[in-house]
N, C-alpha and C positions, 0 to 999 in steps of 0.2 A: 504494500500500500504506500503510493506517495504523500510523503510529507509535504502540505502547502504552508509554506514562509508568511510569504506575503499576498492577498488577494485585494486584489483594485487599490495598490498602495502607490506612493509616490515620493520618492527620492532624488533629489537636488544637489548636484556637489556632494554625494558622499563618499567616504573611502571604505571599502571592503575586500583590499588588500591582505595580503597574507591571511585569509578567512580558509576553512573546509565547510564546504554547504554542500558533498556527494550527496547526488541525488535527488535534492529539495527541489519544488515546485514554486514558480515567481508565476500566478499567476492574472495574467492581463496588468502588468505594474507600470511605471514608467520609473527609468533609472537613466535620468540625463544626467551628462556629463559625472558619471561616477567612474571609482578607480578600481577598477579588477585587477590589477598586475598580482601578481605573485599567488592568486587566488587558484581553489582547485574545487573547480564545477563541471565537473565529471558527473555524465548520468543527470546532469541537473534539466527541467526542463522550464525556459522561459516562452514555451508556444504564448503568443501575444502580449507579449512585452516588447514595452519601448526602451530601445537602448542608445538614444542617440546620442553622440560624442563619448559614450564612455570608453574608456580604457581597460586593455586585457590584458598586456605584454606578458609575455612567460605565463601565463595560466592554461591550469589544466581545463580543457577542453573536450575531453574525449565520451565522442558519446551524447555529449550536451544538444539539447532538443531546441534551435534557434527560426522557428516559425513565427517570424516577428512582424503584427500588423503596422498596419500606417497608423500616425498617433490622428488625424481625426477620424479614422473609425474606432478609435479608443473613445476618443471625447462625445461619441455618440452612441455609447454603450448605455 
């Protein structure tokens, strides 16, 4: 069973850097311009998450679920 984080949440500038979230559910969030580097989102899935300008460098990736809508059909949700 997946673990849902966050549901219809919204994030500005945050840093979630050197974070382990394997697995966990973002779903439909918006995470602008947030810091993933060093992060490990393995297995994670953000289907309809907005992730615009954030940063990943060096994060684990693998597996991670990135069906990500347009943000005005987020804002028309």
């Amino acid at each position: 069973m997946e673990s849902i984080i966050t549901n219809k949440e919204e994030f500005y500038n945050q840093e979630f850097s050197n974070v382990s979230l394997f697995g966990k559910k973002f779903d439909y969030c918006i995470f602008s311009s947030c810091d993933f580097r060093e992060a490990n989102f393995s297995r994670a899935n953000f289907s309809g998450t907005d992730l615009m300008n954030s940063l990943f460098g060096n994060t684990n990736l693998a597996e991670a679920n990135f069906v990500v809508m347009k943000q005005l059909d987020y804002l028309n949700r």
